[in-house]
N, C-alpha and C positions, 0 to 999 in steps of 0.2 A: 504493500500500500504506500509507504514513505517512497519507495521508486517512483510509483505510477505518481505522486505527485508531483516529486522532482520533475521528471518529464514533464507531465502538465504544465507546470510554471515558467519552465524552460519556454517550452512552445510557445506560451502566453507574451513571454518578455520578448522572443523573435516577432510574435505579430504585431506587437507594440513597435517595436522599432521598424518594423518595414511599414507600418501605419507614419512615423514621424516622416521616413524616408520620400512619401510618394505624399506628401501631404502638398508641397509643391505644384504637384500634379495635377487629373482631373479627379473635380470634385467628386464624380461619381466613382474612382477608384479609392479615396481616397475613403467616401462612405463604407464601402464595402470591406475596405481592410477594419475600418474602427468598429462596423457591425461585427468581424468575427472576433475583433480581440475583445468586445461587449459581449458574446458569448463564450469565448475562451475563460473571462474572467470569473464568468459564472460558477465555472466549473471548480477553481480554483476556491473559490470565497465559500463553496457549498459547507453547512456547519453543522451541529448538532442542532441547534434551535431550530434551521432551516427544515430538516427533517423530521421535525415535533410536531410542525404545522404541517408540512404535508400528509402527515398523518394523521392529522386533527380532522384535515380536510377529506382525507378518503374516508374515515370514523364515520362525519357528519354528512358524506353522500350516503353512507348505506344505512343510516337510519338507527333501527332497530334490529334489521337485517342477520344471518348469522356469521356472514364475513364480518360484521360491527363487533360482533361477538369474539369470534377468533383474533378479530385485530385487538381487541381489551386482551385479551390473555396474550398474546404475543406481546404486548407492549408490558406487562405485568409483569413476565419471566424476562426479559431481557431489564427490566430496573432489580430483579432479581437477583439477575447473572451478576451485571454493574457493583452490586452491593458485596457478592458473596466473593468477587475478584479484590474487592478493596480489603475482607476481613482476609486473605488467604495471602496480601499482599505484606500484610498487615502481621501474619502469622498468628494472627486468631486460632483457637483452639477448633472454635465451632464449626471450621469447615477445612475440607483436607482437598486433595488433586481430583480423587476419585468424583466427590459431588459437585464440582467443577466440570469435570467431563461431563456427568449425566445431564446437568445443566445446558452445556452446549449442546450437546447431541439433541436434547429436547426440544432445543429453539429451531436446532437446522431440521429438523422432522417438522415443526412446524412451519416454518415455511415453504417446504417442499408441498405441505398440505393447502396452503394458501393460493401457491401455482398454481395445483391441479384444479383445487375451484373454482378460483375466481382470477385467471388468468391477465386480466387488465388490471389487475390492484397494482403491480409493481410499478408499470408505469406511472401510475396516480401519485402510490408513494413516495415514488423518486422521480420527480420530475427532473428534464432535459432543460437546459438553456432554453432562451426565447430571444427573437432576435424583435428590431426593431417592431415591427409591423404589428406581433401576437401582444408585443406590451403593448402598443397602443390599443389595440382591443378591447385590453380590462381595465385604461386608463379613462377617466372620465375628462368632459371637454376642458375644465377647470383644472386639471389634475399632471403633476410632472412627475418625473423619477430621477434620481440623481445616484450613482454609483461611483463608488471611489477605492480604489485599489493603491494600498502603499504597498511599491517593491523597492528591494535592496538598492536601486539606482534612480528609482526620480517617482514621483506618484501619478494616477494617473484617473482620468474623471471622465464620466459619461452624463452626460444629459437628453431626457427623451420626454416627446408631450407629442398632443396631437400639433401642435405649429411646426413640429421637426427635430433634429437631432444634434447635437453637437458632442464634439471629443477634444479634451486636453493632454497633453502632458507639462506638466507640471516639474521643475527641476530642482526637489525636494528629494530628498535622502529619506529610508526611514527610520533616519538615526535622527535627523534633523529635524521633521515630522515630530518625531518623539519628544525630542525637547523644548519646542515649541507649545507644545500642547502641553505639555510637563509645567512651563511656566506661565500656562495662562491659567491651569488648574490652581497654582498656586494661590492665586489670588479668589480663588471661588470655594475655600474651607471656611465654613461658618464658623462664629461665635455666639451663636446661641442654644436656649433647648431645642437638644439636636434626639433624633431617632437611631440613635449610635447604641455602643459598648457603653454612651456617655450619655450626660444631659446637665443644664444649665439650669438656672432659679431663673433670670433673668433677660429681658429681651437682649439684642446685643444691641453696642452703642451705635452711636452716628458713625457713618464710616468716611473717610476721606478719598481722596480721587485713587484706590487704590487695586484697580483694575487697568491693565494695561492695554489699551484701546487702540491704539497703533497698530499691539499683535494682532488685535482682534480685528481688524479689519484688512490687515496682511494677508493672514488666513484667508480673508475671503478675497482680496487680488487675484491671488495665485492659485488658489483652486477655484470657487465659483464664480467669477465674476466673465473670466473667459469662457462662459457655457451657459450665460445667463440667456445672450440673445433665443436661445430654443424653449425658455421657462416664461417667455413674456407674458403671454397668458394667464397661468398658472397663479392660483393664489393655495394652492394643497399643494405641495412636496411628498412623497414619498424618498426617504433615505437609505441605502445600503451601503456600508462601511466597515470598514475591518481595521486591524493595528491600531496604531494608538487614537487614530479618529474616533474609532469605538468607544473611546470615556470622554470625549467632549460632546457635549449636547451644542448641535450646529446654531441653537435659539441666538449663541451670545457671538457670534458673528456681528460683523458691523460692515451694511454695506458703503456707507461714506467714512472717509479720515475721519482721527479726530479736531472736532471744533466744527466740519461742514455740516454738521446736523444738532440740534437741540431741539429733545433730549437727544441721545444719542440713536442713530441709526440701526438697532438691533433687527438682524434678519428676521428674526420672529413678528417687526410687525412687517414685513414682504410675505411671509409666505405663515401657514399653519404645516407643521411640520409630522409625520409618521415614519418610526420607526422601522424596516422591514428586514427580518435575518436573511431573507436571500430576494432576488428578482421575484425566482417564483414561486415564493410565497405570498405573493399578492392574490394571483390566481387559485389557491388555495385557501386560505383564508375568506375570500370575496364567496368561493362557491359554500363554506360551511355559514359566512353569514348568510346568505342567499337562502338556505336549507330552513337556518332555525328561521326566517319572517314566513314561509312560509308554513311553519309549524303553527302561529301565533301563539308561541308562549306568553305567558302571562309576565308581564313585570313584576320581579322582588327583588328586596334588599336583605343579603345576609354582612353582619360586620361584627370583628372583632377587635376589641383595644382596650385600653387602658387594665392590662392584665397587675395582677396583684404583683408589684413590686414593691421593695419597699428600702431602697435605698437612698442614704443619704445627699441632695445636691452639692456638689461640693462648696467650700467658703466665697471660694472667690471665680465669681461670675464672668472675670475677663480671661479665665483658662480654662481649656478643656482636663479633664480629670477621667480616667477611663474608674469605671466601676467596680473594676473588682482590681486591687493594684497588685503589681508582679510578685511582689514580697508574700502574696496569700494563696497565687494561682496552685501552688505547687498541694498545697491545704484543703481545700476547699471543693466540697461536692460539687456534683453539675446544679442540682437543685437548689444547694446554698448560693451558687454563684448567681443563678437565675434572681432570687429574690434579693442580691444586691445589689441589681439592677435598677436605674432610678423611673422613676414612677413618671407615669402620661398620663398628667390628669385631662390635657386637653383633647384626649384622644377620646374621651365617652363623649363628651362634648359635639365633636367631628364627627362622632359615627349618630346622635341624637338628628342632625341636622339633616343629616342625608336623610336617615328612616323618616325625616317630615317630609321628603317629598316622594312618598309611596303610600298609596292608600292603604284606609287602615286594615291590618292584618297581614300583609302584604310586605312587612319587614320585620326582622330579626335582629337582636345585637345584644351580645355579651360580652361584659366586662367586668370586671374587677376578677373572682375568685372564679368565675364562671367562664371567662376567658380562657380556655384550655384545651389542650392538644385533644381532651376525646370529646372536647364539644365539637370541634371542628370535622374530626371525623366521622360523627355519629348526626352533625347535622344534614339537611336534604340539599346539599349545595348543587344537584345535579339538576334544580328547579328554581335556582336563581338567577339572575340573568346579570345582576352586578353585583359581587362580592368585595370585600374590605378589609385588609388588614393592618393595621392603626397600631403598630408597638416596633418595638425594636427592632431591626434589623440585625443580625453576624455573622460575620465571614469566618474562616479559616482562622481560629489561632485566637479568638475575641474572649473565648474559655476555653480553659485546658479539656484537650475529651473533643471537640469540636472539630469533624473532619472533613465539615461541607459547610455550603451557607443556607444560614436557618431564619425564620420567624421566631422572636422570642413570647413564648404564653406564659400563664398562670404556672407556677411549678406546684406539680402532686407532693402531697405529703410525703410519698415514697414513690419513688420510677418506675417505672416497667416499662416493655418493649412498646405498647399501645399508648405511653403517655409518658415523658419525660420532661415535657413541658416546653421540647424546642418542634418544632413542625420541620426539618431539614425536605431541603430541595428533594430527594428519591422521593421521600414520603406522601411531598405535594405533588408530585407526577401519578401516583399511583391514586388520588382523589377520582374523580366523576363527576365533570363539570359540561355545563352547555351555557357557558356563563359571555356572555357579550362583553364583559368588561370586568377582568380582577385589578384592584385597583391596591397595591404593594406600597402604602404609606409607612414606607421606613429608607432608615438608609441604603445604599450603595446596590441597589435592589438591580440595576442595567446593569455596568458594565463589568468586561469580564478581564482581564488581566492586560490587555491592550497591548500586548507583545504581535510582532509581525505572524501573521497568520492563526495568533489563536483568537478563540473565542470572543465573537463580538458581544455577546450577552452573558450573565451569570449563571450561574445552574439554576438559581429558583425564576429569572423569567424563563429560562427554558421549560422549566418544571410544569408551571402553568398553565402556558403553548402548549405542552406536551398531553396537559390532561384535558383540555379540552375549551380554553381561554380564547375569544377570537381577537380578542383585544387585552393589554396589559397596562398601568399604569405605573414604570417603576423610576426608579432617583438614581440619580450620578453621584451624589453626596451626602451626608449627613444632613436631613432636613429641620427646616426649624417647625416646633410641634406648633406654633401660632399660622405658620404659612399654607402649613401643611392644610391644616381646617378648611382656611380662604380657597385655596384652590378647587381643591377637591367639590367642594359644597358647590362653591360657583361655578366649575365648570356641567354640576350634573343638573344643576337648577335652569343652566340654559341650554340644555340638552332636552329640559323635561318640556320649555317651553317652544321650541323648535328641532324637533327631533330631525329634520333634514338638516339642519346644519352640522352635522357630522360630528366625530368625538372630538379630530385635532382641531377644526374650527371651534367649539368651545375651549379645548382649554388653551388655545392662543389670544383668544379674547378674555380667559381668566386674568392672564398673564399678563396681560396689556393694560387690565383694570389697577392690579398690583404695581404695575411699574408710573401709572400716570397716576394713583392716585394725590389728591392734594393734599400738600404738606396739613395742612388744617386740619385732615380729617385722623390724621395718625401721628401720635408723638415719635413715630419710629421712623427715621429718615432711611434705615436701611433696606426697608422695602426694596426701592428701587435698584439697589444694588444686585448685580445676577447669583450671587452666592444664593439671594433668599427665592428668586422667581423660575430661575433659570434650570433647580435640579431635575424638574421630575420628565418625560418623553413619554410617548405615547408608544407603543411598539404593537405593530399587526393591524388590525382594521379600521384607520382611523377617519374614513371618508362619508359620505354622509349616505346615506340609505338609498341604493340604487334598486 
């Protein structure tokens, strides 16, 4: 597999340069080279997420079907497999080579089974590149797509809508990439109650001119400003992206210098932006939402937050202070760590707000002690259509014991394998969702290590995706628990009132209300700063009801 990529990429980076080579040339040759390396790149950027929603989307053709059936159990034993390689990795007692084998052996019998019946699924689930003409098909009149590939030697970007087409290269390194984006993040770690390992008493202060808007509008020179002319139209973006683009949310782009625009020129108010882990996951996605309106499911709200924490915020309001300090990790249960984790009070608050706008009976929410890994499991979330999770956010390493990135709950009295108080990404794959919208109000919930070639999304948006999410709502960073509320509530409240303006059009106009808000109406000038408006992305179906 590592060869067959190498080649892959190989080839990709020759079509790219015989695309710069003949660019010179006739336009129609020159089209024709940047259409295959627009599909060459496909092939390349294909990821884990990307094939979570393709199988979301063949799931959500067959209904109730018993190929729907087979694909739940295939996808079941392969988070199985996933798990039972990490404890054997691991040298876990619990599993040895032999139930490793029978494992595999059971997956590839099921698929062989899969073949034989239902013969077109593989295409479905593994969908092919798509070249200019097929994306415009699933694109709407309003609607662009923008792809961006960083390789070892220069980056490289695609632009497509129904006005037309464009191709850059860009003479970017993804080393340089990296560090660029490296220091514009710098400037976008908050100072307040955040949905971290951490959390704050106090709003944060007034912030000083302390984002670099130069970069941020660099950025947008050098990669989309030469591929705008095919986006003129376009007020919806679709985004696919990989390396270290991956952890910047494109919102905080600036299409003018600075000083030529006040306020400043953020691309978020040019376009409403969506997430997508591959090209053709648009087409996938589009046909599972397509499936559930003709279902007409019923609207409901299930949310969970402000789970029984109970630690203390730390003294001083202008540092971050991680919850459980290094001096204890080595001490300290999973469950003890949990409950010194600091408390979200504003999180029941946030989830009240929303449940207001869902007729009565028609929403759910648990919080404080109730907030818990087997409420979650044992609620009917395969009948909600916007789900919520309002608490902490943890990666790799946030608690000792912690081998994935999880949702933090209520912790049980005592653990067990069905409730330990964290929901971990396997776990939230292995749910039963037909859910329109989970909406992942905690930290660091997008992006995924932003190294070249890996992962553009984290395991728990994958997770999601995976089970059954046609849309996701997750953060780049530590959220503030004050912001977090305003977006969220706003964005569903003008969703509730024009449900044709789609998901990314509301929460670009959330975002837009946050950053013009007048100084009068909020003692907090930080608002408008992007650390506080700019975390959260929309990833998967974010376009308005076709």
């Amino acid at each position: 597999m590592a060869v067959k990529l190498f080649l892959m990429r190989a080839a990709l980076l020759v079509a790219c340069a015989v695309c710069t080579a003949v660019h010179a040339q006739t336009d129609a040759r020159n089209t024709l080279m940047a259409e295959r390396a627009f599909e060459g790149a496909q092939w390349i950027m294909a990821t884990k997420a990307a094939r979570a929603v393709a199988q979301m989307g063949a799931r959500a053709a067959q209904g109730d079907g018993p190929l729907a059936l087979l694909i739940r159990q295939k996808q079941q034993l392969e988070a199985d497999l996933t798990r039972a390689r990490s404890q054997y990795a691991a040298q876990d007692a619990g599993i040895n080579r032999q139930q490793l084998e029978i494992l595999d052996q059971t997956l590839l019998d099921m698929d062989a089974e899969i073949r034989a019946q239902f013969p077109g699924y593989a295409e479905f689930a593994n969908p092919k590149p798509i070249g200019y003409a097929a994306l415009r098909a699933q694109l709407a009149p309003n609607e662009g797509l923008v792809m961006f590939l960083s390789a070892p030697f220069a980056t490289y970007v695609w632009a497509v809508s129904h006005q037309g087409q464009a191709w850059h290269r860009a003479d970017i390194t993804a080393a340089q990439l990296s560090e660029r984006i490296r220091l514009l993040r710098q400037d976008l770690d908050p100072t307040a109650p955040v949905r971290a390992a951490v959390a704050l008493s106090a709003p944060e202060p007034p912030r000083g001119p302390n984002f670099d808007d130069a970069q941020a509008h660099a950025l947008f020179a050098d990669l989309l400003a030469p591929v705008m002319s095919a986006l003129a139209d376009a007020d919806h973006l679709f985004v696919v992206k990989d390396g270290a683009l991956a952890g910047l949310p494109l919102a905080v782009l600036q299409t003018e210098p600075p000083g030529a625009a006040s306020p400043p020129a953020w691309l978020i108010r040019r376009f409403a932006l969506t997430t997508l882990p591959a090209v053709s996951s648009l087409g996938s996605i589009r046909a599972a939402s397509r499936m559930a309106k003709e279902s007409s499911q019923t609207a409901r709200f299930v949310g969970f937050g402000n789970p029984d924490f109970r630690g203390d915020f730390p003294a001083d309001p202008a540092a971050l202070s991680r919850a459980i300090p290094p001096s204890d990790a080595g001490q300290t249960t999973l469950t003890d760590a949990l409950r010194r984790l600091s408390p979200l009070p504003g999180t029941a608050r946030e989830l009240r707000d929303i449940a207001a706008l869902f007729p009565v009976g028609q929403a759910a929410i648990f919080t404080g002690a109730d907030a818990t890994e087997t409420a979650v499991k044992s609620a009917e979330l395969g009948q909600a259509t916007i789900i919520s999770f309002a608490t902490h956010g943890l990666i790799t390493g946030d608690i000792k014991g912690l081998a994935e990135p999880a949702l933090a709950l209520s912790p049980p009295d005592t653990a067990s394998t069905l409730d330990d108080g964290l929901l971990t990404a396997s776990e939230a794959s292995e749910l039963k969702l037909n859910a329109d919208w989970v909406i992942l109000s905690a930290c660091n919930t997008a992006a995924g290590d932003g190294t070249p070639g890996g992962e553009g999304l984290s395991g728990l948006a994958r997770a999601f995706l995976f089970a059954g999410a046609r849309a996701i709502l997750v953060s780049h960073w530590p959220v503030r628990d004050d912001v977090a509320a305003i977006l969220t509530q706003s964005t569903l409240a003008r969703l509730q009132v024009d449900p044709a303006m789609g998901k990314s059009q509301a929460l670009r106009h959330a975002m837009l209300e946050l950053i013009d808000r007048p100084r009068d109406q909020t003692r907090d000038s930080g608002l408008s700063h992007p650390s506080a408006w700019a975390p959260f992305v929309l990833v998967g179906d974010g376009g308005a009801a076709r």
